[in-house]
C-alpha positions as CSV (number, residue, x, y, z in Angstrom):
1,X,-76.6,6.5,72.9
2,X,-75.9,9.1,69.8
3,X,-78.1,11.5,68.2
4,X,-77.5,10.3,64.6
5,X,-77.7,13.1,61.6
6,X,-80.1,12.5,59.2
7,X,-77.6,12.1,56.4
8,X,-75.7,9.5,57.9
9,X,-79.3,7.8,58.6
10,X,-80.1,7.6,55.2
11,X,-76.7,6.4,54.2
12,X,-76.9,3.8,56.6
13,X,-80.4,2.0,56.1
14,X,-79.3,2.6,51.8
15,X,-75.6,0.4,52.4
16,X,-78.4,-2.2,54.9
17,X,-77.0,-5.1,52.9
18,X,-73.3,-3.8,52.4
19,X,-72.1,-4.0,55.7
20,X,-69.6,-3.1,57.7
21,X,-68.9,0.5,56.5
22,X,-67.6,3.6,57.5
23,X,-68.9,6.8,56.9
24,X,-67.6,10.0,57.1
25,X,-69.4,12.9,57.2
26,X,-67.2,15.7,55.5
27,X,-69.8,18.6,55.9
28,X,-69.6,18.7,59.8
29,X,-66.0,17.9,59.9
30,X,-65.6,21.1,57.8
31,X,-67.9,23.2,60.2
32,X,-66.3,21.8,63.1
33,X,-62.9,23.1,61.8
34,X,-64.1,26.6,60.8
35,X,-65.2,26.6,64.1
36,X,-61.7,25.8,65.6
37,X,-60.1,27.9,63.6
38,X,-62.1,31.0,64.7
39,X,-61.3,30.1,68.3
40,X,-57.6,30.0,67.7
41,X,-57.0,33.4,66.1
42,X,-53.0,33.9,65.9
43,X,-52.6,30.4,67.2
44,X,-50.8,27.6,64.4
45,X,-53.0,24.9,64.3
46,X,-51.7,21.8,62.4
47,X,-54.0,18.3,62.4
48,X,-52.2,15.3,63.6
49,X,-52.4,13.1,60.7
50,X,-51.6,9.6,63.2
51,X,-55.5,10.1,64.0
52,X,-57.5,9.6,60.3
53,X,-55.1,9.6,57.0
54,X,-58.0,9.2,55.5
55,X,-57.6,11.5,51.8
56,X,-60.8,13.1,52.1
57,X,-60.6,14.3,55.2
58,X,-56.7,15.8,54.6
59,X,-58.4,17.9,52.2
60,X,-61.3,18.9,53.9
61,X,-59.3,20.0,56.8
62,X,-56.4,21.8,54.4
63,X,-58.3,25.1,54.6
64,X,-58.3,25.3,58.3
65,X,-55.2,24.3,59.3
66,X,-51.0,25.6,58.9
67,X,-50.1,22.3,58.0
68,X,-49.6,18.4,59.1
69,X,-47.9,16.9,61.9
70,X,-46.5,13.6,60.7
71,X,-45.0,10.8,62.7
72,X,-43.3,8.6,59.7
73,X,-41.9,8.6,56.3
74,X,-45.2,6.7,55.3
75,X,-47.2,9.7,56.3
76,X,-45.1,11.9,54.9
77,X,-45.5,9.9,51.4
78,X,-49.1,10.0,51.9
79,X,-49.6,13.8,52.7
80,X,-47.6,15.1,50.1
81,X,-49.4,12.8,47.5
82,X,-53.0,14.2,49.1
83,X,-51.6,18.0,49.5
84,X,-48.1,18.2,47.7
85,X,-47.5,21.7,49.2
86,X,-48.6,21.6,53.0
87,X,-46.3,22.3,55.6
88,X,-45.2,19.3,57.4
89,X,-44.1,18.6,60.8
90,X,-42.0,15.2,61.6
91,X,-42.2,13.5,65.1
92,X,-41.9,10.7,66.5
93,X,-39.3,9.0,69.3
94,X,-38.1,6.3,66.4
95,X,-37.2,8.2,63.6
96,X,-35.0,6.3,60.8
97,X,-31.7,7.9,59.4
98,X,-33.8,8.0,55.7
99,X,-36.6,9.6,57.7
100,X,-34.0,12.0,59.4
101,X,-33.4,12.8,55.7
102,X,-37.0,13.7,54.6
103,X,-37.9,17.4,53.3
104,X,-40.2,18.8,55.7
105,X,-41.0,22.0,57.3
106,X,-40.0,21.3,61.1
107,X,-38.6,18.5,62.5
108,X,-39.2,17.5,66.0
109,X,-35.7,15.6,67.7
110,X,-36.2,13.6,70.4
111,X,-32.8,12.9,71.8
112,X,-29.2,14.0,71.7
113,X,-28.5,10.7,69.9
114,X,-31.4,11.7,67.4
115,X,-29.7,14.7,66.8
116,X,-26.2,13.5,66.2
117,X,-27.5,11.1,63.5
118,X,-29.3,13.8,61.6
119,X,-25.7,16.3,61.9
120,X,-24.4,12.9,60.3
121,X,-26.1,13.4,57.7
122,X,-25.2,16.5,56.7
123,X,-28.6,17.7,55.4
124,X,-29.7,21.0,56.5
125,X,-33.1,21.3,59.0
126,X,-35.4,23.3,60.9
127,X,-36.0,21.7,64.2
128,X,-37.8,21.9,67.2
129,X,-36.3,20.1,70.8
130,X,-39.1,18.0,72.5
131,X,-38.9,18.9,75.8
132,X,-40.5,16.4,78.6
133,X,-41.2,18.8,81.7
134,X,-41.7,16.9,84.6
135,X,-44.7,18.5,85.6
136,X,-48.0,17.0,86.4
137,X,-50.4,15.3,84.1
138,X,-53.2,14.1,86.6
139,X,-56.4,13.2,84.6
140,X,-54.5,12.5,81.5
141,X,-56.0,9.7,79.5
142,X,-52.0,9.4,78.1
143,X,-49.1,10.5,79.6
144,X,-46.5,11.1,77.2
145,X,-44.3,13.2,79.3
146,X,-44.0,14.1,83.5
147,X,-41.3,12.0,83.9
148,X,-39.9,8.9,82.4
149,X,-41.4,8.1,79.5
150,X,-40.0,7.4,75.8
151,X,-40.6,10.9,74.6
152,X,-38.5,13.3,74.7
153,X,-36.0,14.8,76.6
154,X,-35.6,16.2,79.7
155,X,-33.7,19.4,80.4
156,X,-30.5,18.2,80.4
157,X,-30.8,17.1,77.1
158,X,-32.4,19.8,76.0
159,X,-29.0,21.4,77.0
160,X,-26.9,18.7,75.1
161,X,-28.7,19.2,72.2
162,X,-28.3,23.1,72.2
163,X,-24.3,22.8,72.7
164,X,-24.1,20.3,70.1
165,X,-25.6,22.7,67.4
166,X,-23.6,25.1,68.5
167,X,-20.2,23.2,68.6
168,X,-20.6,21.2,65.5
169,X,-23.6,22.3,63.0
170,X,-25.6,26.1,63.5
171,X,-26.0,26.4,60.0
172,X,-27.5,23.4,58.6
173,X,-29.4,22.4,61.7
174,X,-31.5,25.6,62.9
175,X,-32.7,25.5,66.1
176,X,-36.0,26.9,65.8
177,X,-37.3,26.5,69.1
178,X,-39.5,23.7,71.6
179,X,-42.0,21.1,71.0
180,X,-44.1,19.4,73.7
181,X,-46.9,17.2,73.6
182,X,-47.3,15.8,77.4
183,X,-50.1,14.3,77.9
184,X,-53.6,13.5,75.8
185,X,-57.3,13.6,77.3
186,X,-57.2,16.9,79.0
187,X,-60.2,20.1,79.2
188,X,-59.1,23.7,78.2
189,X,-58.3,24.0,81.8
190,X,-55.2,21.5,82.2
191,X,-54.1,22.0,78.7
192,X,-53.4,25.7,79.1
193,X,-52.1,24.8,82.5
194,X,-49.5,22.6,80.4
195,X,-48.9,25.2,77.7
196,X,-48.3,27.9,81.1
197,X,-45.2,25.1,82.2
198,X,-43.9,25.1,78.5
199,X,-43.8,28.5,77.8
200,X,-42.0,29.5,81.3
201,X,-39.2,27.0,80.5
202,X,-38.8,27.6,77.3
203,X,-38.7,31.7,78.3
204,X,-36.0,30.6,81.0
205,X,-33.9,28.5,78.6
206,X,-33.9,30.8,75.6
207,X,-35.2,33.3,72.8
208,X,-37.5,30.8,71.1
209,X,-39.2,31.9,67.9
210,X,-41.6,29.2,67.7
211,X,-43.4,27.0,70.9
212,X,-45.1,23.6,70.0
213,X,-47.6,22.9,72.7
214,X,-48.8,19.6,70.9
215,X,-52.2,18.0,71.1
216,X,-54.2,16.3,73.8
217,X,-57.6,18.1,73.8
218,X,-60.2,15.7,75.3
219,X,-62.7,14.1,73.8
220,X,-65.7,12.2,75.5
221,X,-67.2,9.1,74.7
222,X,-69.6,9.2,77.3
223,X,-71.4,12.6,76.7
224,X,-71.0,12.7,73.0
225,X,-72.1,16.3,72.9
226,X,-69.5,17.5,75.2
227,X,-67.0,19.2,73.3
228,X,-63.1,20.9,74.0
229,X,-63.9,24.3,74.6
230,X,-61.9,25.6,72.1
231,X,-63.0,29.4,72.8
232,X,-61.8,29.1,76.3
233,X,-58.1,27.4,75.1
234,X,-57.8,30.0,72.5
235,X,-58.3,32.9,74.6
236,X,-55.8,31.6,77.2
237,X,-53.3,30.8,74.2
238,X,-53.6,34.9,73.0
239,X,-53.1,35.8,77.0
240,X,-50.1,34.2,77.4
241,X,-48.7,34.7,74.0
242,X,-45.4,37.5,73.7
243,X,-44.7,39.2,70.4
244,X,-42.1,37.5,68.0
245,X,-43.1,33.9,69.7
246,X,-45.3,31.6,67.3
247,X,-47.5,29.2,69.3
248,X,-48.4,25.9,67.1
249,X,-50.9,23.3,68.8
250,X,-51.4,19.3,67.0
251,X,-55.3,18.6,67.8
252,X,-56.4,14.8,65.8
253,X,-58.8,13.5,67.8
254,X,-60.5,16.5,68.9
255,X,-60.8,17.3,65.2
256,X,-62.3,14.3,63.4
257,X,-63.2,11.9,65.7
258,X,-67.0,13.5,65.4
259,X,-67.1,12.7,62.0
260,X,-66.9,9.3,61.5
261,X,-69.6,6.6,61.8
262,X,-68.9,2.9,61.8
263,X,-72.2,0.9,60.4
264,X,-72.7,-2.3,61.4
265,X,-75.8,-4.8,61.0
266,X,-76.9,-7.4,64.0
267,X,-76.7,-10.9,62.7
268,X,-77.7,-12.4,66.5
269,X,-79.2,-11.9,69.5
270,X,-78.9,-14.4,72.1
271,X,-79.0,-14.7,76.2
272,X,-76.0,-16.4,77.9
273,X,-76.9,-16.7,81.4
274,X,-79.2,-14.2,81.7
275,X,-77.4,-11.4,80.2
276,X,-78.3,-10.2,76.3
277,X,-75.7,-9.9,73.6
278,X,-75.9,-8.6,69.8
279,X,-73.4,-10.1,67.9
280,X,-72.6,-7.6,64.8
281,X,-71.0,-8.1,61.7
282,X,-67.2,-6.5,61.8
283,X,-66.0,-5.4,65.5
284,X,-62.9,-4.4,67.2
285,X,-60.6,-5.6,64.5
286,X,-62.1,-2.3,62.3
287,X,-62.9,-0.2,64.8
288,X,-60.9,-0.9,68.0
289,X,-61.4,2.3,69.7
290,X,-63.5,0.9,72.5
291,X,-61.0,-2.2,73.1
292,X,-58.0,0.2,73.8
293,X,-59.7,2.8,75.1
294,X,-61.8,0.7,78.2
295,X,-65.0,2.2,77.4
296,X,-68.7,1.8,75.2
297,X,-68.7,3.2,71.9
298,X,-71.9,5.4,71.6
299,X,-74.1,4.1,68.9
300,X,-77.6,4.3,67.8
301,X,-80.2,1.6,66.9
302,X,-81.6,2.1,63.2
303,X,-84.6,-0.9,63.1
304,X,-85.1,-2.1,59.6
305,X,-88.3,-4.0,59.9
306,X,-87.4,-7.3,59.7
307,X,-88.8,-9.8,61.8
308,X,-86.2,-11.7,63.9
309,X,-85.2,-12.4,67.6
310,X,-84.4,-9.4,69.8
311,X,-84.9,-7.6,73.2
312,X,-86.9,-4.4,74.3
313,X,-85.6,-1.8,76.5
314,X,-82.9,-4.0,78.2
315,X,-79.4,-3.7,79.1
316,X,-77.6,-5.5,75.9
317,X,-73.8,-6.1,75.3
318,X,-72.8,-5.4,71.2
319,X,-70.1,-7.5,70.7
320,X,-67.9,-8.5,67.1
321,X,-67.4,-11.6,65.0
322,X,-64.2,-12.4,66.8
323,X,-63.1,-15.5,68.9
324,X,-62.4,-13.4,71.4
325,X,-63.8,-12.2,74.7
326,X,-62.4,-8.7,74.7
327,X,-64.6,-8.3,71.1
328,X,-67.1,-6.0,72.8
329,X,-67.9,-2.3,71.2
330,X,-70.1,-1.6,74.1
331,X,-71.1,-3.2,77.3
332,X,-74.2,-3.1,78.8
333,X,-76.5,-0.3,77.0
334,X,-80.3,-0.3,77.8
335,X,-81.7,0.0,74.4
336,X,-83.7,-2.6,71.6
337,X,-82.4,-4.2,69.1
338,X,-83.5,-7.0,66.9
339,X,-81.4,-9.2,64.3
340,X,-81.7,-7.2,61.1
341,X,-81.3,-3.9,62.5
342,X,-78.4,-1.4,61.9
343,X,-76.2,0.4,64.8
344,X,-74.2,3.1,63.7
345,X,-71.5,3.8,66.1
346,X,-70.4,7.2,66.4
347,X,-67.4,9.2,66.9
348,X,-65.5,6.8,65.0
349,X,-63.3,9.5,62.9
350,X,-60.2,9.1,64.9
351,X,-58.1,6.3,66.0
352,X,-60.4,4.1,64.8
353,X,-59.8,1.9,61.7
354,X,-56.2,2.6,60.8
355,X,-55.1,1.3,64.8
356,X,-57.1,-1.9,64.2
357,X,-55.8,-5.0,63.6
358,X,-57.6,-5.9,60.0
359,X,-57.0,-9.2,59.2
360,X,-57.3,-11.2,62.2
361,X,-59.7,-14.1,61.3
362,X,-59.5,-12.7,57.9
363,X,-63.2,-11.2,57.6
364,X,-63.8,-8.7,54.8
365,X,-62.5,-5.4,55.2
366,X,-65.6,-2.3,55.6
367,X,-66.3,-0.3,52.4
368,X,-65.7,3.4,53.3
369,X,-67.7,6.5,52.0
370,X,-68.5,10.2,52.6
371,X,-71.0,12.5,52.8
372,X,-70.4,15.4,51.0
């Protein structure tokens, strides 16, 4: 269960009859990134836009952060039409020649063959080489590096890349240093263990100016009020940091996904076998979180007074309007509910409605506002 602010209460039982809808609550996602911020003092900190484009909350967040990490030419579009002048980093292991071609801040290559393309072109470009250390990411919730994955390069063509720059293209292409997102779902501890690893090979390989350590900071959806300790990850950032190096991190989740509520309202209650289900208006097709993550989606219960069908103080699965069995938000949850009542599920500001699939069985899209 979620402790649910009084805002978003109020919000909730007003949209009752207007649901699905997501709610964003721009207030606390703008003390959450002052508090960041003041945990990260000398430390780049740019918001991974892949988590929530949502325009609202690029704003909020433009205050707090150095700029946007991007990971296509349709974010790109979408930034600059939200914050024309922020700083953006591209990524991404798929990049197009046109999206080799974009005007942005750094770009992030992710292969010798990614970086003879963008010589090709001819356009000049700040870079950063992706480096993926094969080092280990035990406890990772994603591994996108420690060996053979997609991303990035390895060493070797770390070196390929350097002595292509230097043999065909120094002065257009600028080798500005190392990127390295590894893995996603770690505590302060592991991720500074990471950022240790990074920093000693880029120190052994060259004179690097700048030092992308990525994203990754864990978020729980178990213990909702467990946080990243950012204080603890910004103090080991400042230990290891050496003068002339910049040190940029990519946080998404761990920035918005506190933010967002998804609203739903129970339309059924029923007992299959002995075991209780809600069934809710919407589900994983707008907020698919739980489905590719494996677990419950906190939420909390807001009874609306109706009469109808329900349980008491019993475990009950909350599943979606889809005909499918892997429609479930959360599985087993002792609580009450009755049909009529609102359940707001929280932490939904982050990988959440923009990785769903919409228009599966075609049911209306949610309405989306914010508190401000």
């Amino acid at each position: 269960m979620i402790v649910l602010p009084e805002a978003v209460r109020e919000r909730a039982m007003r949209l009752a009859d207007a649901l699905p809808a997501y709610v964003y609550d721009l207030p606390a996602l703008d003390a959450h990134a002052a508090g960041v911020r003041r945990a990260l003092p000398g430390i780049e900190l740019y918001y991974a836009v892949k988590a929530n484009p949502d325009p609202a909350l690029l704003r909020t967040l433009a205050p707090h952060v150095d700029g946007f990490e991007v990971s296509s030419g349709g974010e790109v579009a979408h930034v600059r039409s939200v914050l024309p002048r922020a700083p953006l980093a591209l990524g991404g292991p798929g990049k197009t020649d046109a999206e080799l071609t974009l005007d942005v801040h750094r770009l992030h290559v992710e292969s010798p063959g990614e970086l003879r393309r963008l010589i090709g072109t001819g356009r000049a470009a700040d870079i950063l080489l992706r480096v993926n250390l094969d080092v280990p990411v035990a406890g990772a919730a994603l591994a996108m590096g420690g060996g053979a994955t997609p991303f990035g390069m390895d060493p070797e063509g770390i070196n390929e890349c350097l002595e292509l720059v230097r043999a065909r293209d120094r002065d257009r292409v600028r080798t500005r240093g190392i990127h390295a997102h590894l893995a996603s779902g770690l505590h302060a501890p592991e991720m500074l263990d990471l950022a240790k690893a990074v920093l000693s090979f880029g120190r052994d390989t060259g004179t690097w100016p700048e030092i992308g350590l990525g994203g990754g900071m864990a978020v729980s959806y178990d213990d909702p009020e467990e946080r990243f300790d950012w204080e603890a990850y910004g103090r080991g950032l400042s230990e290891m940091w050496r003068p002339g190096e910049t040190l940029r991190i990519e946080p998404g989740r761990a920035l918005t996904a506190y933010c967002g509520w998804y609203l739903t309202r129970v339309i059924d209650v029923k007992r299959v076998h002995g075991e209780a289900f809600a069934v809710v208006t919407g589900g994983t097709h707008h907020l698919r979180t739980p489905a590719a993550k494996g677990h419950d989606q906190p939420f909390a219960v807001l009874p609306t007074g109706r009469t109808g069908s329900g349980v008491t103080d019993e475990p009950v699965t909350v599943v979606g309007q889809l005909c499918t069995p892997k429609d479930v938000l959360a599985r087993q949850i002792t609580t009450s509910v009755n049909v009529g009542d609102v359940i707001a599920f929280g932490m939904a500001g982050a990988y959440a409605w923009t990785i769903s699939h919409h228009d599966f069985l075609m049911h209306p899209h949610p309405t989306f506002h914010h508190l401000t």
